[in-house]
N, C-alpha and C positions, 0 to 999 in steps of 0.2 A: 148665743152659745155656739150657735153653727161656724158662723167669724172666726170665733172665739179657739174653736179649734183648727180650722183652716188656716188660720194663723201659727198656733203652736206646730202644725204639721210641717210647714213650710220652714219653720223656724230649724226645727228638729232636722230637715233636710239638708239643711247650710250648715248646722253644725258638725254634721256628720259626712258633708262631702268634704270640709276642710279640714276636720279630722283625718277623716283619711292622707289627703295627703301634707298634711304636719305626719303622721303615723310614717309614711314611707319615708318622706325627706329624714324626720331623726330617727329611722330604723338605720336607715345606708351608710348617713355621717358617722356615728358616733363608735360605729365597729369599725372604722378607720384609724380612729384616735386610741381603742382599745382600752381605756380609763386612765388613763398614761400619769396622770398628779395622783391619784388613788393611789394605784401602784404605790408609787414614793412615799406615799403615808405609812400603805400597809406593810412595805418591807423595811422604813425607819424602824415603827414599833415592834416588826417581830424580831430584828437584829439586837433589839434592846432588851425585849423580853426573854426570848428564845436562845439566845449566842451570843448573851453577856456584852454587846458594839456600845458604841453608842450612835444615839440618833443621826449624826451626822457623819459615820462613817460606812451608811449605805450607799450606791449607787445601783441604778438601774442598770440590768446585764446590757453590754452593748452601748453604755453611755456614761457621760460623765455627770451625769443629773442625781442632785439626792433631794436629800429636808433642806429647805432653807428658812424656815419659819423659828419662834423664837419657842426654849424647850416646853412651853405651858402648851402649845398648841397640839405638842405628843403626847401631853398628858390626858388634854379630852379627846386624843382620837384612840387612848389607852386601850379600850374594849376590842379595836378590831385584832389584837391578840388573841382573843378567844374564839374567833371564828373564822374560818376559810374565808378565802379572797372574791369567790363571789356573793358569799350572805354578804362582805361587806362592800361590796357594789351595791348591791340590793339597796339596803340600809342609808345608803348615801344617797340615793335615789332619792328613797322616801324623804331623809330629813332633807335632802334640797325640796322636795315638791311642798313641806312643810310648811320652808322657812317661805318659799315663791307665793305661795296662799296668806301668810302672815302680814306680807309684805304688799301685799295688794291689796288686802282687805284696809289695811292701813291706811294707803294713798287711795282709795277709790272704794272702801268698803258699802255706803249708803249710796252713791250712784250705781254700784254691782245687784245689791239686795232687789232694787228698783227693777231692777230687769228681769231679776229670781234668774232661773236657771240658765233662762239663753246669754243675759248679759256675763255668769262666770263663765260660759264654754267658751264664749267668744276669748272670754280676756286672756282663757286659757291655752287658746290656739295661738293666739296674735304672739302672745309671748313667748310662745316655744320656737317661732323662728326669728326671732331676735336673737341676733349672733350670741351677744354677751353670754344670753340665760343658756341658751341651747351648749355655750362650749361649756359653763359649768356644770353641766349637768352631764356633757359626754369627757368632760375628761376627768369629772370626780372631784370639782376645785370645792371651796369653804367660802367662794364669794357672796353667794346669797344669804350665806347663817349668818355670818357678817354685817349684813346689810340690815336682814330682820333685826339684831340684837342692837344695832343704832338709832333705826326705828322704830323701837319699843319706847326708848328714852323721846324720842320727836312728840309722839301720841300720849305719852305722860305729862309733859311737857304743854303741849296746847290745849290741853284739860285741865291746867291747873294743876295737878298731882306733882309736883318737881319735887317732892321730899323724897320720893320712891326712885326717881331717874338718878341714871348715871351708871347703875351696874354693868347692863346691855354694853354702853361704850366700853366700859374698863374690861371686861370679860374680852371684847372686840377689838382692842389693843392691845392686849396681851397675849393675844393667838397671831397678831398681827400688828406692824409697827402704825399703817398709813391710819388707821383708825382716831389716833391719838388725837391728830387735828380735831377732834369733837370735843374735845376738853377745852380746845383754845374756843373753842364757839360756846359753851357753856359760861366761861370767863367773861368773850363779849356780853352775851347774853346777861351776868351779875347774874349769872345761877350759881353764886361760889361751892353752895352745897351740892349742888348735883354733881360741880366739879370735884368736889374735893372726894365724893362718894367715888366717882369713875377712875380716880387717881389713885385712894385709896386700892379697889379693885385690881386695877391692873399693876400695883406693888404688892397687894398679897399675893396673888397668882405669880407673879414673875419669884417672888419668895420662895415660895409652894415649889413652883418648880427648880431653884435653885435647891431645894434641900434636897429633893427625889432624883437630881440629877447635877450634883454640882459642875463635874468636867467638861460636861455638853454644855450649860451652862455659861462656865467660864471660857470655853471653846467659842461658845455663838455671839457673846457678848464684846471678847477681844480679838477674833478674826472672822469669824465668817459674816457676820454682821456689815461689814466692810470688805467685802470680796464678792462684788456684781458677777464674777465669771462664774460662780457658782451658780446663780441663776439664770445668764443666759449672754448671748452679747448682743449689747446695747444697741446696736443698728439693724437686730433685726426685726423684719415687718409687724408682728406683732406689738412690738415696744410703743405708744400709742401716748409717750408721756413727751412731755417736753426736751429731754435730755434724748428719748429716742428720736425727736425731728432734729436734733443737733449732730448727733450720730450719722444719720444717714445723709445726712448734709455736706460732713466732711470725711465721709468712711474714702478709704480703711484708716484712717487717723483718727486719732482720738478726742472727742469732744471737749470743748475747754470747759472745765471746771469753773471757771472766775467766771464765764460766757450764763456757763445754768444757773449758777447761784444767782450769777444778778437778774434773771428772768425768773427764776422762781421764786426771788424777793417783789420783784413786780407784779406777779398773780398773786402773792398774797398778801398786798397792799391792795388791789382791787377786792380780792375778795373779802378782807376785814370791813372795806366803805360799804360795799353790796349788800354783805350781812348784817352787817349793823342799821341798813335801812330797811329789811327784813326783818330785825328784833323789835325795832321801835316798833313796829304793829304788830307784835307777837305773832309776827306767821311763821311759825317754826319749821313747817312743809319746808315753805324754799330757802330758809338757813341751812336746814338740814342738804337739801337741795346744793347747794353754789358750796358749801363745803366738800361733799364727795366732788362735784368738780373741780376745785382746787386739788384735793390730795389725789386726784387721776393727775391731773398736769406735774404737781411736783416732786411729785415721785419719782425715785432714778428710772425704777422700772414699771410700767401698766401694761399687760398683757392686755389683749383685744377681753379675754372674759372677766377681768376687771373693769370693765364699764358699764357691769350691773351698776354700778354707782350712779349710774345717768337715770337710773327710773323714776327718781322723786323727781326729777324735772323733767319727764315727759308727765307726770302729776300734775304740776305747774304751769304747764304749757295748755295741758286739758284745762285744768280747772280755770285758767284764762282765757277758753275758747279762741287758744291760738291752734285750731284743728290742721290747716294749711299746714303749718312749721314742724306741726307734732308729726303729721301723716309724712311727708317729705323726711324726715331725719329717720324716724323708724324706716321707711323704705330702703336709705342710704344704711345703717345700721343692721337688717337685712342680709345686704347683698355682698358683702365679703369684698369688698369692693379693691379693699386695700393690698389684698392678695394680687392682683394683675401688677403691682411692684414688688414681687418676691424677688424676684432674679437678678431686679435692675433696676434702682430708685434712683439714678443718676437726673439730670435734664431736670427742668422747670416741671413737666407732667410729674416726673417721678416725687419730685419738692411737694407736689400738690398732691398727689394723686396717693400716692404712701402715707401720708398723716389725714387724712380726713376724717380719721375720727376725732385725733387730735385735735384739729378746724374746728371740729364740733361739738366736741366738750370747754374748747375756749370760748366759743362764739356762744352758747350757752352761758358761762360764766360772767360774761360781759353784758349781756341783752336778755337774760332769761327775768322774765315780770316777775317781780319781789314786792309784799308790802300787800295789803289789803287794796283793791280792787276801789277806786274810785269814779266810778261813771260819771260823766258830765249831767247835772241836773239840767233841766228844763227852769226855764225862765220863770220865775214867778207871775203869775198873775194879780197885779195893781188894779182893781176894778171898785169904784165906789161909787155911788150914787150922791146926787147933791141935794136930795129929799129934804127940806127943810125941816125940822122939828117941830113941836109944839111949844113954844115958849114957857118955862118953869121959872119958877121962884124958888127953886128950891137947890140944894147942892148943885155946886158946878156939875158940867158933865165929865165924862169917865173920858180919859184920851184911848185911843183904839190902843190893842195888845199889838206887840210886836210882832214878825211874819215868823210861822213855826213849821217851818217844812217837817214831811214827816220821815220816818227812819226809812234809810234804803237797807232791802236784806239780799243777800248774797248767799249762795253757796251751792255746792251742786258740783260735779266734774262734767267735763267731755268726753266723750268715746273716739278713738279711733273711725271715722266715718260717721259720724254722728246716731249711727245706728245702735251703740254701745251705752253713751253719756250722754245725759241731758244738757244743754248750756245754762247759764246762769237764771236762775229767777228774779229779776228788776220790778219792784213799782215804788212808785214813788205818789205822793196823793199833798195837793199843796193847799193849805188855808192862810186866807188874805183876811186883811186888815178886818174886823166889824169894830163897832162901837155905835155909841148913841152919843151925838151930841146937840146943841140947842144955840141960835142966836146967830148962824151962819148962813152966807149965800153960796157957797158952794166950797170948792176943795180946792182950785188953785188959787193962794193970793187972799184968804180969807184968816181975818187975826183972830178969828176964833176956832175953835174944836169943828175939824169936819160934821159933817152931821150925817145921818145916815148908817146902812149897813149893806157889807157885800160880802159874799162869800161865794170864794169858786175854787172847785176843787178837778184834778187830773187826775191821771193816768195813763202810765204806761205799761202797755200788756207786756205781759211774758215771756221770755225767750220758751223755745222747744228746742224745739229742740236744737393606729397606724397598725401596722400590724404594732405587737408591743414596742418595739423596740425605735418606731420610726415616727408619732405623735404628728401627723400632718395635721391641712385645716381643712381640704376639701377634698386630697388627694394624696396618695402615699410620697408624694414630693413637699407637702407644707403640711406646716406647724402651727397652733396657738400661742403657746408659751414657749413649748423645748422643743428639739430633735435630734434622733437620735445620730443624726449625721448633717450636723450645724454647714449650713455654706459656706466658702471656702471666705476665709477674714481677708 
């Protein structure tokens, strides 16, 4: 018991020295950015509510930034009408720390339980300075609700429950277009019904909203829908998508269009092969998985905290005790790395060094372990005796059973440091040939039934284990998504 606590004590002191500083690093960051996407929610809906606009005829003072989402997405952010601008910071807080618990519990739930309290603080800390989470959370984005409400359908889905899935998606494409790609994985998948649920969904909602707001509506549908200036331009360092490595490739000119399509037709030729060898063994984690990295790559536009999408495949990577790949990419993901090419993504470094997240959600896409976990078995063991029998008159003898290896089990995650997640439970236990038989000299070359019995069995042990107006990303000079004084095109 004395251990017993001398251990929780210590535990308790790790979580709370790194607490601390996750506490100061996203105290300092996130009053930089000032909630800057918030903002644009909450003065869409009060312009619509309050002075008769509509949703897309707001701009933030000092910019040219408004709503660019589709009108169902004003509709569930409708309530912050009713309250001042900072209950609804508050509020956005909580549902992101919500959906971030939903979402984990999801990917890592029974490896977190396992640890009780120290393994969620851990997982808790580790993820608040990962760039993605931490800029949704300081600049007030809907990336994580998003995320939870895709992976509600995943977890329904690899339980057997697919009559219920599909809402989550359609809900999640209807506040957003890039989600939609989960319908086409459902389709792979021959979940028609979960498809046609998620399709259904995001047609009523888009409905729902066409009646509560036709103009905006028919506004967002026949131009802003196809006007990227509205969201930001394409070659800046945040853009993290395939069309942004082309951007800044050939800024200040304009990326060829016929150039992305046909690379964004080739991600998602890879990624249909990938997935579909992720459905045949029903691992819905990593379809779910290599999907969000597809719709990051072909997307016109991915903003650095749209790479929450990467978390079911750092799931993946755990849960395949690739710890090296997982620690390494979190580390790089981290460190804002892509920021040291704000100014000047020109030269081979800048080709590299400005998309590396990019890098990393493709190389992901291409190499991330898909499919149920097949370990290399161990050799059977052949061992028989050449015991002679007693000679019968009676029925022939019995030929030996066939070799029946026994079930390997699987499952489990990894942690971040292995201090978080256990690795995989492996045993395997093998039975050889027995039988009885009679009239034989031995087992090689002999025309009769072996005779004899043998049985040997293994094992293998266990694995263990800005101010408002300026939206920067680490400094009143940079940005995540907008600013309010865009570098010179």
């Amino acid at each position: 018991m004395a251990a017993l606590l001398a251990t929780d004590r210590r535990r308790l002191l790790l979580v709370l020295a790194l607490a601390v500083v996750v506490g100061v690093f996203t105290a300092i960051v996130p009053l930089l950015r000032d909630w800057f996407d918030l903002r644009v929610y909450y003065g869409a809906v009060d312009t619509w509510v309050h002075h008769g606009g509509s949703i897309y005829d707001y701009r933030v003072p000092g910019t040219t930034y408004g709503f660019t989402y589709p009108p169902f997405a004003a509709l569930g952010m409708l309530p912050m009408a009713l309250v001042g601008l900072h209950t609804a910071i508050a509020a956005a807080l909580l549902l992101n720390l919500a959906a971030l618990t939903l979402v984990t519990g999801i990917l890592a739930g029974p490896e977190l339980r396992r640890y009780r309290w120290f393994g969620c603080a851990l997982a808790a800390c580790l993820l608040a300075l990962l760039e993605p989470v931490r800029d949704t959370f300081s600049f007030g984005q809907v990336n994580l609700v998003l995320l939870a409400l895709v992976l509600s359908d995943a977890w329904l889905l690899s339980r057997g429950w697919g009559r219920w899935a599909g809402v989550g998606i359609g809900l999640a494409a209807a506040v957003k277009l890039t989600p939609a790609l989960f319908i086409v994985l459902l389709l792979l998948g021959r979940r028609r019904r979960a498809a046609g649920v998620a399709t259904a969904v995001a047609g009523a909602a888009t409905a729902l909203a066409a009646w509560a707001m036709p103009d905006a509506s028919r506004f967002y549908w026949t131009d802003a829908l196809w006007d990227t200036t509205r969201i930001g331009r394409l070659d800046y360092v945040s853009n993290q998508s395939l069309q942004g490595v082309l951007a800044r490739l050939v800024a200040p000119q304009e990326p060829s269009r016929a150039l992305w399509a046909t690379l964004a037709l080739l991600v998602l030729c890879v990624w249909a092969r990938r997935t579909s060898r992720a459905l045949a063994d029903e691992d819905w984690i990593a379809a779910f998985a290599l999907t969000g990295l597809a719709a990051c790559l072909v997307s016109p536009i991915t903003w650095v905290h749209h790479l929450v999408w990467l978390l079911p495949s750092f799931a993946v990577l755990l849960r395949r005790r690739r710890l090296r790949v997982a620690a390494a990419l979190y580390a790089v993901l981290c460190s804002s790395v892509v920021w040291l090419w704000f100014d000047d993504a020109s030269g081979l470094d800048g080709f590299l060094g400005s998309n590396t997240y990019a890098w990393i959600t493709l190389g992901l896409l291409l190499w991330l372990p898909v499919g149920q976990p097949r370990p290399d078995r161990p050799a059977l063991s052949r061992r028989a005796s050449a015991t002679p029998a007693a000679p019968s008159t009676a029925a022939p003898a019995i030929s030996a059973a066939p070799d029946q290896p026994s079930p390997w089990s699987s499952g489990g995650a990894a942690a971040i440091g292995r201090a978080l997640f256990t690795g995989w439970a492996v045993a395997a236990g093998q039975v050889v040939r027995s039988g009885r038989a009679a009239g034989a000299e031995g087992l090689a070359g002999a025309e009769g039934p072996a005779a004899g019995t043998a049985r040997v069995s293994s094992s293998v042990p266990t694995g263990s284990t800005r101010p408002a107006a300026a939206k920067p990303q680490s400094s009143s000079a940079r940005a995540s998504s907008y600013t309010a004084s865009p570098p010179p095109a």
